[in-house]
Each structure stands twice: as structure tokens, then as C-alpha cells.
C-alpha positions as CSV (number, residue, x, y, z in Angstrom):
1,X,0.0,0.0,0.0
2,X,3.2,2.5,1.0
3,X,4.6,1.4,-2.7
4,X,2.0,2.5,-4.5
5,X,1.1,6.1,-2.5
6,X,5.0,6.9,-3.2
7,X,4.4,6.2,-6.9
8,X,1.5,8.5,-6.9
9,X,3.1,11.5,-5.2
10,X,6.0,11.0,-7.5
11,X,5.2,12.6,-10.7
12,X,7.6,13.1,-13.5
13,X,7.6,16.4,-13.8
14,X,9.8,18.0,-16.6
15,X,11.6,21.5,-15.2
16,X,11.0,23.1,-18.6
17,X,7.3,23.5,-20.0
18,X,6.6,23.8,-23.8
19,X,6.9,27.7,-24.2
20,X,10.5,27.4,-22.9
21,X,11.6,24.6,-25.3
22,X,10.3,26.8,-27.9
23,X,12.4,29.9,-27.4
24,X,15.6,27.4,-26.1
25,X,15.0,26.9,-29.9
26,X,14.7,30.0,-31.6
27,X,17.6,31.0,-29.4
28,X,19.5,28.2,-30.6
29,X,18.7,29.0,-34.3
30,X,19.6,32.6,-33.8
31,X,22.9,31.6,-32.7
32,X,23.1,29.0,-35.4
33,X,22.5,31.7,-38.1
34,X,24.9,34.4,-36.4
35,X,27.5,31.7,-36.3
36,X,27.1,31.0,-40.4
37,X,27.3,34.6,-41.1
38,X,30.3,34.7,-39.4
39,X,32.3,31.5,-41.7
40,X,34.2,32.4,-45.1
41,X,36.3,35.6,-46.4
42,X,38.7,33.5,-46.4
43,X,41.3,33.5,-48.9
44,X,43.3,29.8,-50.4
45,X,46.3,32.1,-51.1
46,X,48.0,32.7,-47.7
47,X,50.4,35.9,-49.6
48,X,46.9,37.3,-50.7
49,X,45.0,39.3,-48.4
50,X,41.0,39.9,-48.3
51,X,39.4,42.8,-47.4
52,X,35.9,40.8,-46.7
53,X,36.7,39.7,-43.6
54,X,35.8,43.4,-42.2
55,X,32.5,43.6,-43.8
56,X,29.2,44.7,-41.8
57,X,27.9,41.2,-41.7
58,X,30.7,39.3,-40.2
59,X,32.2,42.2,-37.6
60,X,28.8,43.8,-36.5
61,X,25.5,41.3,-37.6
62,X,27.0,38.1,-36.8
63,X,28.1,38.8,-33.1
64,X,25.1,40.9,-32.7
65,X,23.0,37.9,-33.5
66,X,25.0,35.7,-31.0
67,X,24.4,38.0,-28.5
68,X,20.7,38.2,-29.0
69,X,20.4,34.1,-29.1
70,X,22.1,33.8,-25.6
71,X,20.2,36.7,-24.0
72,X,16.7,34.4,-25.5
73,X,18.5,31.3,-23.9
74,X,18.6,33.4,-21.0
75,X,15.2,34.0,-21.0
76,X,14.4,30.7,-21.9
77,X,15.8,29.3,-19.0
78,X,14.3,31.8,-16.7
79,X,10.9,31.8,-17.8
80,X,8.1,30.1,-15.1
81,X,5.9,28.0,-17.4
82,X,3.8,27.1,-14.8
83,X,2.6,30.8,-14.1
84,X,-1.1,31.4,-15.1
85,X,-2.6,34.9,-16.2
């Protein structure tokens, strides 16, 4: 009879709810996409230099986009989903 009381008031439980799986993941995506506009410029000649490496999109949009992925993972993490409205 104890067994089976202990397996009621044990309820698996996860610690995240469905709305903070969702933004883990389009924080996770945001930093996916920052992280592939940061690749390339490159160059195969190492006595040739390229200017693209400087551009807008890999020194300012790509780490911007980081950022703004780990501050949703942040919220992600901190958001209650059991909280009611």
C-alpha cells in the first residue's frame, strides 16, 4: 500500500514546460545563423590578403545575433511556465 502512495506523489515532472523549449530553440537558431554569417572571407592564397573579412555582416550582424540568441536562452531558461494569467 506505502509502494504504491509513493508512486502516486511521484510525478515526473519536466523542469522546462513547452513555451521554454520553444524559445531554447529560436535562441539556438539565432545563434546558429549568427555563427554562419560569421564563416568564409577566407582566402586559399595565404600571400593574398582579403578585405571581406571586415565587412558589416561578419564584424557587426553576426556577433550581434549571437548576443541576442544567448540573451533568448537566458530567458528561456528563466521563464516560469507554470505561471497562469
Amino acid at each position: 500500500m506505502g509502494e504504491q502512495k509513493r508512486k502516486e506523489q511521484t510525478k515526473n515532472d519536466f523542469i522546462f514546460g513547452k513555451k521554454n523549449y520553444k524559445f531554447m530553440l529560436i535562441g539556438l537558431a539565432c545563434i546558429a545563423v549568427g555563427f554562419a554569417l560569421m564563416s568564409g572571407g577566407g582566402s586559399n592564397d595565404p600571400n593574398v590578403f582579403n578585405p571581406d573579412i571586415f565587412s558589416f555582416r561578419r564584424i557587426r550582424l553576426a556577433p550581434t545575433l549571437v548576443l541576442i540568441g544567448f540573451g533568448i536562452q537566458v530567458y528561456a531558461i528563466l521563464l516560469n511556465p507554470n505561471s497562469k494569467k
